[in-house]
C-alpha positions as CSV (number, residue, x, y, z in Angstrom):
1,X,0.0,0.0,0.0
2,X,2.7,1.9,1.0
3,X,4.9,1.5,-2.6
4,X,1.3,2.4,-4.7
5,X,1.4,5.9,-3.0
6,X,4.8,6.1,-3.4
7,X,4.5,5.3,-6.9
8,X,1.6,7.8,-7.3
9,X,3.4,10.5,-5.5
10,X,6.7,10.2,-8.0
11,X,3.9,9.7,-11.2
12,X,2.5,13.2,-9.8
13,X,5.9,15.0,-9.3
14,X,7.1,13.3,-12.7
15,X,3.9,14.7,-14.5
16,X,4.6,18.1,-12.7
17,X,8.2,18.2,-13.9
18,X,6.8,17.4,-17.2
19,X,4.3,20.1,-16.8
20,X,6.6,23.1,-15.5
21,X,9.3,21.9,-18.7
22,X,7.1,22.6,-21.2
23,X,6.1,25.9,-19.5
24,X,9.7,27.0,-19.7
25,X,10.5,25.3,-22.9
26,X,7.8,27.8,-24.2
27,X,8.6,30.8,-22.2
28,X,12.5,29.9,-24.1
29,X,10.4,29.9,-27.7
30,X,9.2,33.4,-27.0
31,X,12.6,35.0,-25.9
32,X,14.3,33.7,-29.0
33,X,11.2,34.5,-31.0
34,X,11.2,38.3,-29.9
35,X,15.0,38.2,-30.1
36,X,15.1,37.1,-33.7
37,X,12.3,40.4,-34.1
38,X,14.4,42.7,-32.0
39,X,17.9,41.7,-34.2
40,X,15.7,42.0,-37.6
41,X,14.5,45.7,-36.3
42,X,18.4,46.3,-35.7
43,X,19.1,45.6,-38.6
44,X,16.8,47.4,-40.7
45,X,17.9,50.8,-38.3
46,X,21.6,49.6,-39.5
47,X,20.2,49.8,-43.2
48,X,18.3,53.2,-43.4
49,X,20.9,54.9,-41.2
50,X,23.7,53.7,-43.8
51,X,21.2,54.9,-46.8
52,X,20.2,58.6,-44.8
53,X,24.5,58.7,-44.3
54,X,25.2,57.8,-48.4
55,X,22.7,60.5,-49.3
56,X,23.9,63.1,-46.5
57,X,27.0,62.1,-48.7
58,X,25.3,62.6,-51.9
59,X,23.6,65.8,-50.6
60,X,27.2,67.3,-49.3
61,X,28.7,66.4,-52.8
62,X,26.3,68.4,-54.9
63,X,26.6,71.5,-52.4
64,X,30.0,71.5,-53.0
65,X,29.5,70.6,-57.0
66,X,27.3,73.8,-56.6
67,X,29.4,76.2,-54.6
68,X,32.1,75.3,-57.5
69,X,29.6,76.0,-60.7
70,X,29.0,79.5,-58.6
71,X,32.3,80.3,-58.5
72,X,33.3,80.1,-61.5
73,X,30.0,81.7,-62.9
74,X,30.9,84.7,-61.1
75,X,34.3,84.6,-62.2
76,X,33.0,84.7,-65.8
77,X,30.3,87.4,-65.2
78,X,33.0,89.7,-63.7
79,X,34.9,88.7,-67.2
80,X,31.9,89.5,-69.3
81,X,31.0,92.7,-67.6
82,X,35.2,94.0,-68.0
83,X,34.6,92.9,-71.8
84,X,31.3,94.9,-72.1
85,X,33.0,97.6,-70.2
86,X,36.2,97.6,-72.6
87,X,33.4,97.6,-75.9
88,X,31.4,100.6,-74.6
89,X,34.7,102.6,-74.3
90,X,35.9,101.4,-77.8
91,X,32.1,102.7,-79.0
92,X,31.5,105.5,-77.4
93,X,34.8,106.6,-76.6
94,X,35.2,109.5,-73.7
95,X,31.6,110.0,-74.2
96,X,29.1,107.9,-71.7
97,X,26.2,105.1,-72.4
98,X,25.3,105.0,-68.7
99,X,22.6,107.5,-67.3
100,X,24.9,108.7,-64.7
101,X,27.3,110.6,-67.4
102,X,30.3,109.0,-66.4
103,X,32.3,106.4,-69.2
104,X,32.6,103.1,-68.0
105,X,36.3,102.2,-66.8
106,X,37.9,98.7,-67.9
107,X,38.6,98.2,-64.1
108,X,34.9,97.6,-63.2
């Protein structure tokens, strides 16, 4: 009589074992499913913040490309306006085109 509870007490405990296993066997399952989540939204940060730094790149490059292109665009309206400057005193000699009454110098 003794053994049969014996034997039903270990069956129970064994059954409990069983029991409280698969609880942590699942609670397991969810931490590696929410860390396999939490390592995929990682890695998607990793991507956009290399594509936002490649175009912060891109943007950079084409302020500089501009700053360039302006300088030199000024560089060739101060050459045009010396050239139109240079023409008006071959056409109109001493004599003055502008409204103020002063002939345009070469300098300018």
């Amino acid at each position: 009589e003794q053994g049969n509870a014996l034997t039903r007490a270990a069956e129970a405990a064994f059954r409990d074992n069983t029991a409280i296993s698969e609880k942590i066997g699942q609670i397991i399952r969810e931490i590696a499913a929410a860390s396999q989540e939490q390592s995929e939204g990682i890695a998607q940060i990793s991507m956009s913040m290399s594509e936002m730094d490649k175009m912060l790149q891109q943007v950079a490059a084409t302020a500089q490309e501009s700053a360039g292109v302006s300088e030199m665009m000024t560089a060739q309206s101060r050459k045009l306006k010396s050239i139109v400057d240079q023409m008006a005193l071959l056409v109109f000699g001493g004599k003055s085109a502008h409204p103020s009454g002063h002939a345009p110098s070469a300098n300018q």
